[in-house]
N, C-alpha and C positions, 0 to 999 in steps of 0.2 A: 586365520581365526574363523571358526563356524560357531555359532547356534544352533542352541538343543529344539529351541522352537523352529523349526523349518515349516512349520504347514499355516503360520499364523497370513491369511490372506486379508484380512480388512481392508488394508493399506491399499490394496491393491486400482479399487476403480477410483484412488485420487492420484493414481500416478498417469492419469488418460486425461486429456485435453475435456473441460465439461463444454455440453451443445447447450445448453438452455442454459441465461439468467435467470436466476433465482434466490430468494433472499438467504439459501442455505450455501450458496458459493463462497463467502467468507469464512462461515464455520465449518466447512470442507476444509479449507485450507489450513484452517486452524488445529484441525484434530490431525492432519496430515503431518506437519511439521511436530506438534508436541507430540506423539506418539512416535515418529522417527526419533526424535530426536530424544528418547529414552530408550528406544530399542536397536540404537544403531550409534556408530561413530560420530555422529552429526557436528557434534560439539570439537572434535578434534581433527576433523580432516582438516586439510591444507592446501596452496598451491600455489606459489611463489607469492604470499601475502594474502591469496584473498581463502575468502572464507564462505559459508553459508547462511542465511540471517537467521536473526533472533540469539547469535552466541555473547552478545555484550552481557554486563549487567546494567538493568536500567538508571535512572534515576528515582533519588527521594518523592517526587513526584509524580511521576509519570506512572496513569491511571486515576490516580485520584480525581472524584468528578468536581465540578467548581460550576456555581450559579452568578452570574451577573444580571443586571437590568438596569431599564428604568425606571423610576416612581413616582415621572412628575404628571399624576392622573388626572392634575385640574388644567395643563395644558395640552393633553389629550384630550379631552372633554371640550376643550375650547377649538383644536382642531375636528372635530365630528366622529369619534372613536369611541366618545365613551367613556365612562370611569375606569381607566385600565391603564393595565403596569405591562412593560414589555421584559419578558425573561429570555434568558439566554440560558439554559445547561446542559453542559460539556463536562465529557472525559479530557483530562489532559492528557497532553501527545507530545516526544521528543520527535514523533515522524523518523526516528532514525532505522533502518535498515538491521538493523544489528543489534538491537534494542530485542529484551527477551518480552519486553511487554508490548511495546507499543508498533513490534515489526508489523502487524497487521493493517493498521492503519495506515504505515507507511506504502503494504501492498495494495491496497483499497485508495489510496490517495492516486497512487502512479498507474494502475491501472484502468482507473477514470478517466484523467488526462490521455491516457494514450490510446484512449477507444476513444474520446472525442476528436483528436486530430484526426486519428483513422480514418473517422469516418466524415468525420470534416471535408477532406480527399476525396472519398468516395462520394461524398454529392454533387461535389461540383465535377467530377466526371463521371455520369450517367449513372450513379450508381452500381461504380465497379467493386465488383467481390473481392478483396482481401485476402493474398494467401497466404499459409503456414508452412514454411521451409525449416527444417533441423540443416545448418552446414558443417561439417561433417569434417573435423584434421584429421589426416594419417597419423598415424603414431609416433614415426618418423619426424614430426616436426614436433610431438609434445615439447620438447623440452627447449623453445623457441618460446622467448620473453613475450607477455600477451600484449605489451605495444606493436611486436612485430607481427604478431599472429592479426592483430585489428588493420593494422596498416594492409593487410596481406588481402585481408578479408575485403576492405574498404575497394582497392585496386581492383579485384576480381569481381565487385558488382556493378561498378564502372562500368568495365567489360562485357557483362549480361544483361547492361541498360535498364536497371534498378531502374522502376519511375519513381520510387519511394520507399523506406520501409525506416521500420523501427526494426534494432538488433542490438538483443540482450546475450551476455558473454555465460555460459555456464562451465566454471571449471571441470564439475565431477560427474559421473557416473553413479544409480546404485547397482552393486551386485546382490541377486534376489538371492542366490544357491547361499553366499556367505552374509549374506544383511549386513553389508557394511558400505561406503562412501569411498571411490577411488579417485584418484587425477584423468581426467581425460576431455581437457577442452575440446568446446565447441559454442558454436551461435542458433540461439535462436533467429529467425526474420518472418515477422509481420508486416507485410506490406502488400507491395504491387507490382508487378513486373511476368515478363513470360519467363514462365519455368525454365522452355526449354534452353533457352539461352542464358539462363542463369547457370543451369547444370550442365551446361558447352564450356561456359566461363569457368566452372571451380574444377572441371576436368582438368584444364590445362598445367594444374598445378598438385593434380593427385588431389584435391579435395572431394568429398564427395556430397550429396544432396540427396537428402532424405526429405518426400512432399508427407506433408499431416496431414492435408486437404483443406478444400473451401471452408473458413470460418461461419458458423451461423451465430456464435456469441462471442463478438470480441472480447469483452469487456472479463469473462470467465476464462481464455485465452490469455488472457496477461496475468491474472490470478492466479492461472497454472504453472506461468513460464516463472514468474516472479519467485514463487513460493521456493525456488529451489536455486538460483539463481547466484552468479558469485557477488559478494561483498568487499569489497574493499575501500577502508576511508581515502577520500579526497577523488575519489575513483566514481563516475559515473555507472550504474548497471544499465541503462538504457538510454541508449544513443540513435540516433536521427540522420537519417540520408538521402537526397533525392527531393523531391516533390512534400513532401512531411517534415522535412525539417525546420526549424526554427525562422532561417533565413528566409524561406521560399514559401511558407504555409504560413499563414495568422490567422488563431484560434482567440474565439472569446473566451473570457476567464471567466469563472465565476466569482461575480463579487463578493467581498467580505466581510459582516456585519459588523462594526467595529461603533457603531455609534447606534443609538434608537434610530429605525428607519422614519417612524412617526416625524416627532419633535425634534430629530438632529443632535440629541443632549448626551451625553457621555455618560458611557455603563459604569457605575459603578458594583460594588460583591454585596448581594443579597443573601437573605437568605428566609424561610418559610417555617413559623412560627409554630404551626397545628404538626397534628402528626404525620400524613402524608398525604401532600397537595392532588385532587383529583382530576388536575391534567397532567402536572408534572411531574413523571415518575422518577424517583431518586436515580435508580442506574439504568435509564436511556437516557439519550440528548434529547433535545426538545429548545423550541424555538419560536416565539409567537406572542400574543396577548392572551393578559390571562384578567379575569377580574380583579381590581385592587383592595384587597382584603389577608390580611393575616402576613404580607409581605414585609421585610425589613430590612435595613441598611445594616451591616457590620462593619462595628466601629472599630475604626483604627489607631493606632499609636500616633505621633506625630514622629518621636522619633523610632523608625521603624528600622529594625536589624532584620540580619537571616536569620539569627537564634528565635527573634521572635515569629518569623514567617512559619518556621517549623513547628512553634509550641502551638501558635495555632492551627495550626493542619490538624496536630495530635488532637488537640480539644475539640475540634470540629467534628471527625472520627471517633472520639467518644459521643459527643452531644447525639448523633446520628444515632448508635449503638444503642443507649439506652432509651433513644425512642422507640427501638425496635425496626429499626430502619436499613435495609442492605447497601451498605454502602461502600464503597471499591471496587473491583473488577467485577 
């Protein structure tokens, strides 16, 4: 099957590895995937169960922004802060993979984490450079179950004395001539080790190793790898070996705000009475002290159903609306 359109090139410089962080690496990836995935098979390729993300459909939720805080500003004022209310708003996220709304998030989440171990590694030894290897199956073994192709994988960098890497599974291929998504596993690997003795190792078994080169922006590196990346529930996309993984590496988290950092008091759903608040803009998050003025507690039921969690979201999303306010995605 071809396409009439063959010369449509846009797509093109997101299908290259981006060098510089920039706040536009996520909306790269975003116009990448949604314009594929209207102008190409995205939605129906296959390959023994896994998939490409963003093909679920979401939930009733997921996207809608949600405010919480706290309001208790006269023991703020008693601790040295001030007459002030701490707000919390957020987009909601199922973080899932596979999710047509909230895959990004889920990319921007895991490719955070994985540029901080990275690089975690790399300081505590001298700040070593980080490389990008493609490993490469003959064809010959496509139709080898992907537990045995990982096992296979895992074995062979043993062998080429991995000191570490992260290695994301990609089932497919595009073809540019017919714009379409085929079967043709392979790994990506971000990590650390010598080439050459990696590409000695996957020789032995007909594999082959294709180098990307020295990373200068990991974090847009996993954004690239991710964005295209196979899917499968219960199935990990991004797995850990060597000196970076779980066992052998400890990475600090980052904490969760789950209570007022101030007063310790528990968030309850605010929300902001005027038309729109001039720190906190309806569709970005935002996070911090704000003066205590025009804020309010949303009252709830005692007996609270899902029928009624829903009826309110719906009125919420009106209420917004007719103040003129953008509210969802």
């Amino acid at each position: 099957m071809t396409y009439k359109n063959q010369n449509n090139q846009t797509l093109i410089p997101f299908l290259r590895p981006a060098f510089k962080r920039t706040v536009s690496c996520l909306a790269s990836v975003a116009d990448f995937v949604e314009e594929y995935k209207f102008l190409t098979n995205w939605d129906k390729v296959e390959y023994q169960g896994w998939h490409l993300p963003a093909v679920s459909e979401s939930h009733s939720w997921c996207g809608l922004w949600k405010t919480v805080g706290c309001l208790q500003d006269r023991l703020h004022t008693k601790l040295g802060k001030g007459r002030v209310y701490y707000v919390k708003h957020y987009q909601r996220s199922c973080y899932r993979s596979s999710c047509k709304i909230c895959y990004l998030k889920w990319i921007a989440r895991q490719a955070n984490n994985a540029t901080k171990r990275i690089e975690t590694y790399s300081m505590k030894n001298n700040n070593k450079k980080p490389i990008h290897l493609i490993l490469c199956i003959p064809p010959s073994q496509h139709d080898n179950p992907v537990k045995v192709l990982r096992q296979r994988m895992s074995h062979i960098l043993k062998l080429g004395k991995i000191e570490g890497a992260a290695v994301v599974f990609h089932p497919f291929r595009f073809n540019r001539t017919q714009r379409q998504w085929y079967p043709s596993p392979h790994f990506h690997l971000v990590g650390f080790g010598n080439e050459y003795e990696i590409r000695n190792a996957f020789g032995r078994y007909g594999w082959f190793v294709k180098d990307v080169g020295e990373r200068r922006s990991v974090f847009q590196t996993f954004c690239y790898i991710l964005s295209h990346c196979g899917v499968q529930q219960r199935y990990k996309s991004v797995t850990w070996f060597g000196g970076v993984s779980y066992s052998n590496l400890q990475v600090e988290k980052e904490p969760k705000i789950t209570k007022c950092p101030i007063c310790g008091g528990g968030f309850e759903e605010i929300y902001y009475a005027g038309e729109v608040h001039p720190v906190v803009p309806p569709d970005k998050p935002y996070e911090g002290l704000v003066d205590a003025e025009g804020w309010y507690s949303v009252e709830t039921k005692k007996e609270w159903t899902k029928i009624d969690r829903y009826e309110y979201a719906l009125n919420k999303e009106l209420y917004y609306a007719n103040k003129g306010v953008a509210f969802g995605l």
